[in-house]
N, C-alpha and C positions, 0 to 999 in steps of 0.2 A: 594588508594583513601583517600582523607582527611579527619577529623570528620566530613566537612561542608557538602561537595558533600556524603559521605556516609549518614546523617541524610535524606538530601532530597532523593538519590535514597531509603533510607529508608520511606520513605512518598509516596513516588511513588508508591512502594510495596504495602504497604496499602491502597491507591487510587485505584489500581489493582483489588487487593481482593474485595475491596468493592464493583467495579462497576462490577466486574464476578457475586457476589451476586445478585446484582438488577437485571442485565440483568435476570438474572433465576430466578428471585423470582415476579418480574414486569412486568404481561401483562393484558388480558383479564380475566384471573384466577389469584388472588395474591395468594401465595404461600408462608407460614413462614418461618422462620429456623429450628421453632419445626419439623414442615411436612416434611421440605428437611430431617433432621435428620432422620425422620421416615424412608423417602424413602431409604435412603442412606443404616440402620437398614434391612429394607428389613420388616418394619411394617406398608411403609404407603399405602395411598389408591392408589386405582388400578388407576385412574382418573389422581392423582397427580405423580404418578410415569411415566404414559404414556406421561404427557406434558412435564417434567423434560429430560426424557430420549431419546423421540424421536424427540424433537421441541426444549426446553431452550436451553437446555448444546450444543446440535451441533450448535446452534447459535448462541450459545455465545461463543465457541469454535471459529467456524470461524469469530467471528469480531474481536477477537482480534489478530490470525493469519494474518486476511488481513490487521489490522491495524500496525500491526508491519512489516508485511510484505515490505509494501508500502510506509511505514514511515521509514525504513532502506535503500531502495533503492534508497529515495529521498534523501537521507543522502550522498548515497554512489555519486550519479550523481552530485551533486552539489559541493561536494568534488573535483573529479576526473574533470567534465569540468569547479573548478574555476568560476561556475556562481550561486550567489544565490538566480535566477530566475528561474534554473531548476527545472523540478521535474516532474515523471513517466508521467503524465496526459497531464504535458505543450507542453513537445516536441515530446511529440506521442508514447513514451512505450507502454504506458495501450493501445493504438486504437491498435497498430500491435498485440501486443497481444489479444485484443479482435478478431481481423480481421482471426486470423489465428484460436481460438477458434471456431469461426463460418463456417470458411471452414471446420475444422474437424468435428461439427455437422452436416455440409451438406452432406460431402461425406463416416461420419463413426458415424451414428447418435446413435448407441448404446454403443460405446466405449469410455465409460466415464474415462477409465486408458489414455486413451492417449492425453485428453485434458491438463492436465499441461506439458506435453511434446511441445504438440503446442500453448501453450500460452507464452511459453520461447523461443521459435525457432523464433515467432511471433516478443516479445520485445525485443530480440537480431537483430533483423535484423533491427528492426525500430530502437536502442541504436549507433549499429556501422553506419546506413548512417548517422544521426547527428553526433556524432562523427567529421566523417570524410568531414564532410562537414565543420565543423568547422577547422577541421586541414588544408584542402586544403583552404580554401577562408580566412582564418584567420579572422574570422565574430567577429563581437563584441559584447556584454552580450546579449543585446537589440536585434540586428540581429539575434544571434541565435536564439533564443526564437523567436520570429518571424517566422520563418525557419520551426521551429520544432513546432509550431502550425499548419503552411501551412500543415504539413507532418501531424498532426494528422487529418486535417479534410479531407485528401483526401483518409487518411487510413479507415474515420467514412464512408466516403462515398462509399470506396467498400466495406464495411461492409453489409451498407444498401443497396447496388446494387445484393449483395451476398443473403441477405432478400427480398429481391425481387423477385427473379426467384425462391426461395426456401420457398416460404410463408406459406407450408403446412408442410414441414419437419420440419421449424425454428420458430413455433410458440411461442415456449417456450424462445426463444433468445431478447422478446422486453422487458423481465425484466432485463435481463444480459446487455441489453444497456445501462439501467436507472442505475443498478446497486443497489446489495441489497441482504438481506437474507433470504428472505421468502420461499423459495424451497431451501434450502439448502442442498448437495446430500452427504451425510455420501460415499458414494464410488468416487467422487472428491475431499471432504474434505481430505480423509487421505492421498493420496501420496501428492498432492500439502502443507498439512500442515508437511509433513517429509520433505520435499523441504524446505519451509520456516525456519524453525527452525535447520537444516542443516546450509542454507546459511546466516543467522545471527550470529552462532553460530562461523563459520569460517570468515564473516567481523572480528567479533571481535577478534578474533583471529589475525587479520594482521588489527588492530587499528595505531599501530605504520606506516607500510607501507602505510598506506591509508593518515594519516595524512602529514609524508613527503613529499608523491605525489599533495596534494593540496596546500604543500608551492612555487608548480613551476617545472617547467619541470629543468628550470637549479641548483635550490639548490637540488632537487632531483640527479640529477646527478653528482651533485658535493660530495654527503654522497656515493655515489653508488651504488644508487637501479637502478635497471634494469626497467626503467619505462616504455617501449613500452610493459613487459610482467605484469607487475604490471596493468598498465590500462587498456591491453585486458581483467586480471583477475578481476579487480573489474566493470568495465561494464557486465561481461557477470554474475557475481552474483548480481549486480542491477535488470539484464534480467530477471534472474533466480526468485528471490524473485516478482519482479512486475508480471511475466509472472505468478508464480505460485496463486500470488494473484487475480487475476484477472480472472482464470480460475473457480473458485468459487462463486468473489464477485461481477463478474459481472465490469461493466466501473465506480468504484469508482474515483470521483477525488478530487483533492488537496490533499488528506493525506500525500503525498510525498513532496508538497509544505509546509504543513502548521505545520507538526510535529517537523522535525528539525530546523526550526525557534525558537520555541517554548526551544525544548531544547538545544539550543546556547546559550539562554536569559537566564536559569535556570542554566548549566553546563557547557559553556563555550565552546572553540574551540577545547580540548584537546577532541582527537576521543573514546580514553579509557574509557572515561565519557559520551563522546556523545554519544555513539552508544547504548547501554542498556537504557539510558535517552529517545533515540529518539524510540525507540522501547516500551519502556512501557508506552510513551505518544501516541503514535499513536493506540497502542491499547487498552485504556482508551479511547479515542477520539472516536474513530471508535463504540465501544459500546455503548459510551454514546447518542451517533446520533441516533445508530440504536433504542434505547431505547426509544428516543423522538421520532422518525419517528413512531412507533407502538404507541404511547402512547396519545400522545398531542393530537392528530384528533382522536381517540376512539370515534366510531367502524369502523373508516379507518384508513388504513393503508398506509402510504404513503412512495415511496424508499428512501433506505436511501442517494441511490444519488443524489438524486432531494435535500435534507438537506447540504449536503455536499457542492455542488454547491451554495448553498446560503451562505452558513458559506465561502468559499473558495474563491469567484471572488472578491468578498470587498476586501478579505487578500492580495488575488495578485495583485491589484491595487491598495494598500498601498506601497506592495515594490517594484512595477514600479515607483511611484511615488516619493518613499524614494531612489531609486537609482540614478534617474533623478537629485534629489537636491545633492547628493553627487556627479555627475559629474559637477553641475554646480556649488560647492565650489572650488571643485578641480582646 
């Protein structure tokens, strides 16, 4: 990496740090550095160590897992379908995933290890029929996306038909709709955050192969990357990371829309750079919501996806818009 792109993901880093701090230092109780120091020490109060250890840190833990989560997925989807209107929430990941979250509440409501298994199995099934809708109809940027909306709201709707006959099992599911971190469960947190940081871990790892694959099906196979197995691989780790995201954060959306945008404008196309960039922006972003979402209406608390959704449907109706006028330069 160059001094430029090193300085900024340097800045990043410290953006990072900074906002892990607030998040755990800014709520209802403020909480110093000294204090945290104390806690950390094993000198501080019983009060401050209890909110730190059972409420900040897992919260702040899991927003920025979901946000990097979510924010490399939309990386990866966008990449691989060549469309830079995709993204986990637009064409229905996060819903299959949610959809299938909520089946496994229904029919295994205390088996909280097997939710990120069905929150993957969920946005892999909803990743490959897009996919393959696109391959078979040859749809185009705008079509898909279209497509893969229709697919998300019909995946929202057996979700809610699922909440329906199951209103007294799934009571705890109308926050996981909204999306958010208020019940946060230390025993879904940690397999789905080993899931995430796994499969970011290995995007980047095949930065190179990801990259080639989104210059085109035929200059890809004219270098000779194998790209029917190269796309199954990197859709089913988009799955993988959204499904795993979402099994915690409940139906966040746009992060997958709005973070790689974000770091294209800062770092460029090269995926080397992208992927770390888009991933410490999304979970920056993801934190900093959830931070306002508790904070700004004090003593309500309001989801952080009900924030997100406002931050997000402007964003996607800017590059609907901005794509509309690049075809009609073209």
């Amino acid at each position: 990496m160059d001094r430029k792109g090193g300085g900024i993901l340097a800045c990043l880093l410290l953006l990072f740090v900074l906002t892990c701090f607030l998040s755990a230092a800014v709520g209802s109780v403020n909480i110093s550095f000294a204090e945290m120091l104390a806690v950390a020490a094993g000198r501080g109060r019983t009060v401050h160590e209890n909110i730190l250890l059972r409420v900040r840190i897992p919260r702040t833990a899991a927003c920025a897992l979901a946000g990097a989560g979510l924010a490399v997925s939309g990386a990866v989807i966008q990449n691989v379908l060549q469309n830079p209107l995709a993204g986990p929430n637009i064409i229905g990941v996060n819903a299959g995933a949610g959809l299938a979250v909520v089946l496994c509440s229904y029919f295994f409501p205390l088996s909280y290890c097997l939710m990120p298994a069905a929150a993957f199995l969920g946005a892999l099934a909803a990743t490959m029929f897009i996919y393959g809708l696109a391959k078979k109809t040859g749809a185009s940027k705008v079509t898909l996306v279209l497509a893969g909306v229709s697919v998300n709201s019909l995946l929202n709707a057996a979700s809610d038909l699922v909440h329906t006959f199951g209103n007294d099992t799934l009571s705890s599911t109308y926050s996981f709709r909204l999306g958010g971190f208020s019940a946060v469960s230390v025993q879904v947190l940690a397999p789905a955050g080993l899931f995430i940081v796994c499969g970011i871990l290995l995007v980047c790892l095949l930065g190179n192969e990801l990259e080639i694959l989104g210059l085109g099906e035929q200059v890809a196979m004219s270098v000779g990357l194998n790209t029917r197995l190269f796309r199954f691989l990197f859709l089913t780790l988009a799955a993988a990371l959204a499904g795993a995201s979402v099994s915690f954060a409940g139906l966040l959306g746009f992060v997958g829309l709005i973070a790689p945008h974000i770091a294209r404008r800062i770092a460029g196309e090269e995926c080397r750079r992208l992927l770390p960039f888009t991933a410490l922006f999304g979970a920056c972003f993801v934190m900093l919501c959830d931070l306002a979402a508790r904070t700004l209406w004090a003593p309500y608390e309001i989801p952080t996806g009900i924030l997100l959704s406002f931050v997000g449907a402007p964003f996607f109706l800017y590059l609907l818009f901005q794509q509309r006028r690049r075809r009609s330069h073209d």
